[in-house]
mmCIF file of the C-alpha atoms, coordinates in Angstrom:
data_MODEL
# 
_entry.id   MODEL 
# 
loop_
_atom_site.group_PDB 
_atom_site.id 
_atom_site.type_symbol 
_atom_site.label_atom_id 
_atom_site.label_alt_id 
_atom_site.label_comp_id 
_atom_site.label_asym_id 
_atom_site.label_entity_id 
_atom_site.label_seq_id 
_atom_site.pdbx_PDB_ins_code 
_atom_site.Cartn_x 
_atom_site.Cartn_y 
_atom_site.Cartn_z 
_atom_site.occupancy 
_atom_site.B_iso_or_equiv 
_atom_site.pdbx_formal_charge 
_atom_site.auth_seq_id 
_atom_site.auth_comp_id 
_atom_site.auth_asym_id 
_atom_site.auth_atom_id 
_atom_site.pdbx_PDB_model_num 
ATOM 1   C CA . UNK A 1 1   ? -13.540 -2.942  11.650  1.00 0.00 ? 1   UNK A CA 1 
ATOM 2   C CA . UNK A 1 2   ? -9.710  -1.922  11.068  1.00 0.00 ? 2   UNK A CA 1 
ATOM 3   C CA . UNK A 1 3   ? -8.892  -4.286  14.487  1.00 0.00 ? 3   UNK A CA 1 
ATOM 4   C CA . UNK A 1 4   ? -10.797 -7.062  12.732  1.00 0.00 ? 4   UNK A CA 1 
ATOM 5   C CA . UNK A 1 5   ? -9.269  -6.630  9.565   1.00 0.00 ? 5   UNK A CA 1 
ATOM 6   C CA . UNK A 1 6   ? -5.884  -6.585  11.023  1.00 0.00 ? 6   UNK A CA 1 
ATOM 7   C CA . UNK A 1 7   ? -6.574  -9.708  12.783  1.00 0.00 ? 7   UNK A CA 1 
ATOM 8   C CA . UNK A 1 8   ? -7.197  -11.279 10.166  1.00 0.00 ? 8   UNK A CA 1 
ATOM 9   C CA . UNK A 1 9   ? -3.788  -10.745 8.691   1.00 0.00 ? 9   UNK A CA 1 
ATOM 10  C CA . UNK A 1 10  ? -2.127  -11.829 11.496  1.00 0.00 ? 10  UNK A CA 1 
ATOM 11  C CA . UNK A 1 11  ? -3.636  -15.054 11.738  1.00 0.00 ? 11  UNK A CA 1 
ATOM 12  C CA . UNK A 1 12  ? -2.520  -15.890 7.955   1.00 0.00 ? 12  UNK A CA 1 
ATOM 13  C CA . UNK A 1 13  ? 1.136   -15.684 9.357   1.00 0.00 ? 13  UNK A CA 1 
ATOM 14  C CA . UNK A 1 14  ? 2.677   -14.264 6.617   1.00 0.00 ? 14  UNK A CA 1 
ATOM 15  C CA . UNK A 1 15  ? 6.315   -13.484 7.915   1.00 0.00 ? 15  UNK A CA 1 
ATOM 16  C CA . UNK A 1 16  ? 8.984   -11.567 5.849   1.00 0.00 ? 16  UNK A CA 1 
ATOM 17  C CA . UNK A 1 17  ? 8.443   -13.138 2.792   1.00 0.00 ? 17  UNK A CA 1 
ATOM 18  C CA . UNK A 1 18  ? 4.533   -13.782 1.839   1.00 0.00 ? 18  UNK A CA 1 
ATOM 19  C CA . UNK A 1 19  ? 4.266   -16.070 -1.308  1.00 0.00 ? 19  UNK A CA 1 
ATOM 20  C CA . UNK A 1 20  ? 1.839   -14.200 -3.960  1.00 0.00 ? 20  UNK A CA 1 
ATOM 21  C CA . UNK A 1 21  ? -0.915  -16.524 -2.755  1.00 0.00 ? 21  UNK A CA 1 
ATOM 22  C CA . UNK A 1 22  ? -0.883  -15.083 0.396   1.00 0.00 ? 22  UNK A CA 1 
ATOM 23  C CA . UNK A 1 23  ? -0.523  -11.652 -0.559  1.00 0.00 ? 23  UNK A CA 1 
ATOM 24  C CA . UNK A 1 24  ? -3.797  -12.544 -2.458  1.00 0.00 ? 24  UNK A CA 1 
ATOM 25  C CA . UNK A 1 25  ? -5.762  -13.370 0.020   1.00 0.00 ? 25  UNK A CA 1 
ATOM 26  C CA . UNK A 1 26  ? -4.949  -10.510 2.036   1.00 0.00 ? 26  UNK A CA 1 
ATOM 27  C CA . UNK A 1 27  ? -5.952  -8.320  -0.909  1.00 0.00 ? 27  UNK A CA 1 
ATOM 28  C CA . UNK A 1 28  ? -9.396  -10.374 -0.978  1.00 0.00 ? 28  UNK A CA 1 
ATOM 29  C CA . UNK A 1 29  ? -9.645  -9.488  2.540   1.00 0.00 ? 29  UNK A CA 1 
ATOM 30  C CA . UNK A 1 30  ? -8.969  -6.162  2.248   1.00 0.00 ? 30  UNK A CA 1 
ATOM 31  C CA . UNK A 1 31  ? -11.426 -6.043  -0.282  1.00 0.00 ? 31  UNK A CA 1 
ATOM 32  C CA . UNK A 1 32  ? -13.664 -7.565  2.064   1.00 0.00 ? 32  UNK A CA 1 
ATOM 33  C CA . UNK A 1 33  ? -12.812 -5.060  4.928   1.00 0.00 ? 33  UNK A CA 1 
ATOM 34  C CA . UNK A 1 34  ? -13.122 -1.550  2.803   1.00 0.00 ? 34  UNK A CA 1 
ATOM 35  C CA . UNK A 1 35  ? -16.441 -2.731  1.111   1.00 0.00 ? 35  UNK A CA 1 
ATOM 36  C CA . UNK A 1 36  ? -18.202 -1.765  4.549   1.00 0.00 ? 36  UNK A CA 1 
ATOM 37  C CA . UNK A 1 37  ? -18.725 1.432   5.291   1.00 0.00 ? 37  UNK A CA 1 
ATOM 38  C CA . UNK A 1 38  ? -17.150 1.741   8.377   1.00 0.00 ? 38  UNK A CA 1 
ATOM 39  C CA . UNK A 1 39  ? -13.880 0.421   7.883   1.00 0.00 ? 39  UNK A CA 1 
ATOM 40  C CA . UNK A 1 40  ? -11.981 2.838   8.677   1.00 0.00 ? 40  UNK A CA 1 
ATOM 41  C CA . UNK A 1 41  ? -12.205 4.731   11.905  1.00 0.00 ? 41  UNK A CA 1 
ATOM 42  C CA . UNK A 1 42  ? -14.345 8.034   11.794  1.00 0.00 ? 42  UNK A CA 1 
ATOM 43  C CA . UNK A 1 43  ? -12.766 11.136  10.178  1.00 0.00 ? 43  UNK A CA 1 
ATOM 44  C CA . UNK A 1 44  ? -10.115 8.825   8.602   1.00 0.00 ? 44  UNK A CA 1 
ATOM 45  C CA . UNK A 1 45  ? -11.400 10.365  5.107   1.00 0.00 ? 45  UNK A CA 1 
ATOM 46  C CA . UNK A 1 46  ? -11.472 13.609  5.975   1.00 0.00 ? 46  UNK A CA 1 
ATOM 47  C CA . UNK A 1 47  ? -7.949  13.912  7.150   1.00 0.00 ? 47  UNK A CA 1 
ATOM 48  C CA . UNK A 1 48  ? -6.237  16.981  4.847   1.00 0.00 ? 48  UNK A CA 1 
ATOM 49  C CA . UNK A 1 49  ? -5.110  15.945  1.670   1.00 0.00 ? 49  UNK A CA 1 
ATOM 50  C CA . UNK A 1 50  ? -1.298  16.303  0.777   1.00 0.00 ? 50  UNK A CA 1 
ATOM 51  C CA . UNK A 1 51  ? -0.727  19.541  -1.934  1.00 0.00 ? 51  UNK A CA 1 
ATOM 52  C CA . UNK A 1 52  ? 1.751   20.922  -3.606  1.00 0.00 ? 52  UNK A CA 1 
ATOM 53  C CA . UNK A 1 53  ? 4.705   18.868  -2.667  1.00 0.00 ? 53  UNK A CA 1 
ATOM 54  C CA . UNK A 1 54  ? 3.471   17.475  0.791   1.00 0.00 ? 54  UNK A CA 1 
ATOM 55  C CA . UNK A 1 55  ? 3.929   14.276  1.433   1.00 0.00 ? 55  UNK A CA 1 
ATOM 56  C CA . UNK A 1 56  ? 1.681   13.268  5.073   1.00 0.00 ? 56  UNK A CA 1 
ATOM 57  C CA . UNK A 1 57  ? 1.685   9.967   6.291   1.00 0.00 ? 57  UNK A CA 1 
ATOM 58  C CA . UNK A 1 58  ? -1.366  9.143   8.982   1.00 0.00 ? 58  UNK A CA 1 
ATOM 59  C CA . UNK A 1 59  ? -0.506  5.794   10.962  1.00 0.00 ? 59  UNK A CA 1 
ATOM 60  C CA . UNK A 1 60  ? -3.936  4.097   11.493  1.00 0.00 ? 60  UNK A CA 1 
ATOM 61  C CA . UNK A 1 61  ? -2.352  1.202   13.210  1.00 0.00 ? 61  UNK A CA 1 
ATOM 62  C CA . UNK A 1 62  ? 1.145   0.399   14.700  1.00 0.00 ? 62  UNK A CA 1 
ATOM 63  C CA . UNK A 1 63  ? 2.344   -1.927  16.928  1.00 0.00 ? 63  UNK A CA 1 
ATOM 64  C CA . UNK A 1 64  ? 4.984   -4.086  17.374  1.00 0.00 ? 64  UNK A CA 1 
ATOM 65  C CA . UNK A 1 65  ? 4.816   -7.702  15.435  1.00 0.00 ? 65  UNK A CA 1 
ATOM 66  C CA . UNK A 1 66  ? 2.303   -6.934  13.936  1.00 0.00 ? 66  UNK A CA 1 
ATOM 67  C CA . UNK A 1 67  ? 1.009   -5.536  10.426  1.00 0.00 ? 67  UNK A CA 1 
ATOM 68  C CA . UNK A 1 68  ? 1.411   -1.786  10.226  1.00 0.00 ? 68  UNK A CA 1 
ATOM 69  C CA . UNK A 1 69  ? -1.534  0.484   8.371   1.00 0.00 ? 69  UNK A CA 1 
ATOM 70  C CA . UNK A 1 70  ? -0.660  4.167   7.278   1.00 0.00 ? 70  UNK A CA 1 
ATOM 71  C CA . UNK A 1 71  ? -2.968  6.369   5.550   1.00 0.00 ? 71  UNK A CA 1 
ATOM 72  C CA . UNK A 1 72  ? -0.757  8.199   3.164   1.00 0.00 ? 72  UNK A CA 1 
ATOM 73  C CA . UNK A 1 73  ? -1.287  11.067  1.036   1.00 0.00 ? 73  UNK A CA 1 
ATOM 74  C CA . UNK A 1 74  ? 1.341   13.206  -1.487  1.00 0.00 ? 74  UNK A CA 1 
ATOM 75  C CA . UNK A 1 75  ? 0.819   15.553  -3.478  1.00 0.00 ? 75  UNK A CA 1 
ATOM 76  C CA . UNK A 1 76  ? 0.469   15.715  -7.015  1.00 0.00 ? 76  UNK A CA 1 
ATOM 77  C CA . UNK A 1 77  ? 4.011   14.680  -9.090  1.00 0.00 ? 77  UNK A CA 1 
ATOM 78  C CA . UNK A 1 78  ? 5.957   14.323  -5.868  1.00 0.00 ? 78  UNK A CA 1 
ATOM 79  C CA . UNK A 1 79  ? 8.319   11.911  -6.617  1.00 0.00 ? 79  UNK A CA 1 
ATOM 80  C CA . UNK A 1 80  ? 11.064  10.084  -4.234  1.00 0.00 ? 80  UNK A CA 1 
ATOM 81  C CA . UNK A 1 81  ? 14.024  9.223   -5.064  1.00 0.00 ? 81  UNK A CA 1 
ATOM 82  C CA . UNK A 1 82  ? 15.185  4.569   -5.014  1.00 0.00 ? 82  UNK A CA 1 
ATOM 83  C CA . UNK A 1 83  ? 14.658  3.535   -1.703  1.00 0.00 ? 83  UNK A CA 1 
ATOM 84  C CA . UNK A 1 84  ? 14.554  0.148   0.177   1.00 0.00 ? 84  UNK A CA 1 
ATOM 85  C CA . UNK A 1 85  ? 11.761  -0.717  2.356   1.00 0.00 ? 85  UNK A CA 1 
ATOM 86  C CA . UNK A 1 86  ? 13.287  -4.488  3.521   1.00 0.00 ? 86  UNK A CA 1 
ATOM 87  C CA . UNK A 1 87  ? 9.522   -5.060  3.485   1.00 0.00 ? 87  UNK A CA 1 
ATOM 88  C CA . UNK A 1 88  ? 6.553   -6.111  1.758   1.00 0.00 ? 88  UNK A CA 1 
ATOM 89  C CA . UNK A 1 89  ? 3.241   -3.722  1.110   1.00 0.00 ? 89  UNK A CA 1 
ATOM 90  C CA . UNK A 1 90  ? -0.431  -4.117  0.376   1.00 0.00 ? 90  UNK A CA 1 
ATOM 91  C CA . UNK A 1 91  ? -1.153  -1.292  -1.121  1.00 0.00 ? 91  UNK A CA 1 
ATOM 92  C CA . UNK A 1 92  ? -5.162  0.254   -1.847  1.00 0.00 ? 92  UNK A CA 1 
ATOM 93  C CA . UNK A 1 93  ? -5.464  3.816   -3.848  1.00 0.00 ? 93  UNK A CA 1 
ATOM 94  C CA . UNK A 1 94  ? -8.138  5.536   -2.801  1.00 0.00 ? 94  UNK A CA 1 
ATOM 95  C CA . UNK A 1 95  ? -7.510  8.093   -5.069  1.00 0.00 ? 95  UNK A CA 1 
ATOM 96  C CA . UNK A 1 96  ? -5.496  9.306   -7.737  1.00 0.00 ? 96  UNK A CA 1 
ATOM 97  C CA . UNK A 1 97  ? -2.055  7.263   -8.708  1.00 0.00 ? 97  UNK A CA 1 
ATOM 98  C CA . UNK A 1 98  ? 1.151   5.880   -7.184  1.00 0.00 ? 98  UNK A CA 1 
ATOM 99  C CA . UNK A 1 99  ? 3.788   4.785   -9.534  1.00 0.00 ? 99  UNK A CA 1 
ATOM 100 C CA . UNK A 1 100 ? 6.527   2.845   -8.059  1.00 0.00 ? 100 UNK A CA 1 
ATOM 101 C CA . UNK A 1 101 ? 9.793   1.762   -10.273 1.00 0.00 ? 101 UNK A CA 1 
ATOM 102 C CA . UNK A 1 102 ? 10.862  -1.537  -8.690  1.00 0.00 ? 102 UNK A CA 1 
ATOM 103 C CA . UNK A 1 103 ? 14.365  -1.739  -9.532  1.00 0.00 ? 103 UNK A CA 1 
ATOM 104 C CA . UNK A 1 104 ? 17.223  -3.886  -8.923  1.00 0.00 ? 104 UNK A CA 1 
ATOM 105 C CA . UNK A 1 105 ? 21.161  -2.950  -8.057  1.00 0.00 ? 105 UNK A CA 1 
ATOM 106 C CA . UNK A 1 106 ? 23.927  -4.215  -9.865  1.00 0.00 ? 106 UNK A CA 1 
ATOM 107 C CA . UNK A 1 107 ? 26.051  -6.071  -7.648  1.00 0.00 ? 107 UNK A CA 1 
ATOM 108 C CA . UNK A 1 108 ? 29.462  -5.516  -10.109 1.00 0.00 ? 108 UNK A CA 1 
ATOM 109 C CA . UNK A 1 109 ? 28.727  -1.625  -10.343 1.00 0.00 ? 109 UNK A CA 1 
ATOM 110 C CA . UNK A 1 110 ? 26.317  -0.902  -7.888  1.00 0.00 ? 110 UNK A CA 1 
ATOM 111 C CA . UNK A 1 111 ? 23.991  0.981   -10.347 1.00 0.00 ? 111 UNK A CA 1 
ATOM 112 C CA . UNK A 1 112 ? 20.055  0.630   -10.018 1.00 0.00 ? 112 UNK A CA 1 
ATOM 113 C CA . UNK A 1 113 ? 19.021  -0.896  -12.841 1.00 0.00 ? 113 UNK A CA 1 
ATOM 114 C CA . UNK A 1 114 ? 14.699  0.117   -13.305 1.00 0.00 ? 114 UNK A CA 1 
ATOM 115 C CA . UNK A 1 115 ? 13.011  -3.967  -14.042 1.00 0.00 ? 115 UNK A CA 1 
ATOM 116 C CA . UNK A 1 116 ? 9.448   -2.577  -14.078 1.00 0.00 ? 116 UNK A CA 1 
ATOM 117 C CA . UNK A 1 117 ? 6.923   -0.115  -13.538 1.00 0.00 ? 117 UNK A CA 1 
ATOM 118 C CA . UNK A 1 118 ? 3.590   -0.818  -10.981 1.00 0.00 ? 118 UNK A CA 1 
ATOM 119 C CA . UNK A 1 119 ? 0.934   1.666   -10.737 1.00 0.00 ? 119 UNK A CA 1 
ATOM 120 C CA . UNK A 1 120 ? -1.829  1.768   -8.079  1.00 0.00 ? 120 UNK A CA 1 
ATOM 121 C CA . UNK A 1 121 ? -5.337  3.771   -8.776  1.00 0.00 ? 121 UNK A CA 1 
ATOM 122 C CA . UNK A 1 122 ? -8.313  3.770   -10.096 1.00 0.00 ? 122 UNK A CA 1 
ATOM 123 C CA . UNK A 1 123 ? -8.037  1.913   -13.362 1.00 0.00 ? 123 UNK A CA 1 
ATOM 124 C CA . UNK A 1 124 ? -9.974  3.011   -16.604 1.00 0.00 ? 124 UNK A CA 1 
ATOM 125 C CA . UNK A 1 125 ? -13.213 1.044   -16.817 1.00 0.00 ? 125 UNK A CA 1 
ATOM 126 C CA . UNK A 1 126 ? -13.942 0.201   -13.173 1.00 0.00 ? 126 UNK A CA 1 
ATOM 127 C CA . UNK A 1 127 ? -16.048 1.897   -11.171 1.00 0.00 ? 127 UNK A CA 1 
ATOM 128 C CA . UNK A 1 128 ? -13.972 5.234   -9.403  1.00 0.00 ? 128 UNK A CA 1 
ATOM 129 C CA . UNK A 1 129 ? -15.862 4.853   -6.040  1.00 0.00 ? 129 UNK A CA 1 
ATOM 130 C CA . UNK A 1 130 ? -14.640 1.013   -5.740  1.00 0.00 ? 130 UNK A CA 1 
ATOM 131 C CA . UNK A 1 131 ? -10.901 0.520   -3.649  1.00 0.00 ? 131 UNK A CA 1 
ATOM 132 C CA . UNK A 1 132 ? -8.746  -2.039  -5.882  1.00 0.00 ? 132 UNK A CA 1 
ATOM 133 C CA . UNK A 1 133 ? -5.974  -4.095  -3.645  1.00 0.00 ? 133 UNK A CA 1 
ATOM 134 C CA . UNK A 1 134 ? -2.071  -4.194  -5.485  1.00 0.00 ? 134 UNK A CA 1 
ATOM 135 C CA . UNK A 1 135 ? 0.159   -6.061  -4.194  1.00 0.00 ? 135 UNK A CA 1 
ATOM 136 C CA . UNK A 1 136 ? 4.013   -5.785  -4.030  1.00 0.00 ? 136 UNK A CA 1 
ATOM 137 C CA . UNK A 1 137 ? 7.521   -6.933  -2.776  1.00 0.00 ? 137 UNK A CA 1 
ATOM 138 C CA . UNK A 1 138 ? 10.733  -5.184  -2.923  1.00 0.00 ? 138 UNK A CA 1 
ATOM 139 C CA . UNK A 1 139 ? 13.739  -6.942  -4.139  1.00 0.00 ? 139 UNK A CA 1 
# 
C-alpha cells in the first residue's frame, strides 16, 4: 500500500513548489491511503515511541527523485530550535501534537521574525482514531 500511495504522488508531479491545490490532493490521497488497514508496512506502529527528550526518525521510504516518507516520533515538549528545510511537507499526526512556528528572516537585520503558528494532531471534536492530513511550505 505505501508503494501505491507513493506512486501516486509522483505521478501528480509536484516539483519544488506544489500550489495548495496540489498539496490538497495529496492530503485527500493520503487520506485515502491510511484509511486501509494495511497502509503501512507491518510493525510500522509498533516501532518504540520517542520519551523523554528522544527525538527517532524511522525512514519508511527513500529514494532518490522521489517523495521521501519518515515515521517520526519525539518526545513530549522537545522542541528544536528555527530551521530551514528548502522543502515542502505533508504532514499526518498519528498521535499527540507538533507545533511548528513558520517564521520569516529579516533581510535588513537578519532576525527571525515568528508569522504564524501550525499545529498538527488530533483536533477536539473529531474522532482520535481518524489520521487528519496538514499541509505546509517553508518560506
Amino acid at each position: 500500500m505505501t508503494h501505491a500511495f507513493l506512486e501516486q504522488v509522483v505521478a501528480l508531479r509536484l516539483g519544488p513548489a506544489p500550489t495548495d491545490q496540489q498539496l490538497a490532493e495529496v492530503g485527500r490521497l493520503m487520506l485515502a491511503w491510511l484509511a486501509s488497514p494495511d497502509a503501512l508496512p507491518a510493525g510500522v506502529l509498533s516501532l518504540p515511541k520517542a520519551t523523554g527528550q528522544q527525538e527517532l526518525l524511522y525512514p519508511l521510504h527513500v529514494a532518490p527523485g522521489e517523495p521521501a516518507l519518515y515515521l517520526v516520533s519525539d518526545g513530549p515538549g522537545v522542541a528544536s530550535p528555527p530551521h530551514e528545510h528548502t522543502t515542502w511537507a505533508i504532514i499526518v499526526g498519528l498521535s499527540g501534537n507538533e507545533r511548528n512556528v513558520i517564521y520569516q528572516r529579516d533581510l535588513a537585520s537578519g532576525a527571525l521574525r515568528p508569522l504564524r503558528t501550525v499545529d498538527i494532531g488530533s483536533r477536539r471534536g473529531l474522532p482520535a482514531r481518524r489520521r487528519y492530513p496538514r499541509h505546509r511550505r517553508r518560506g
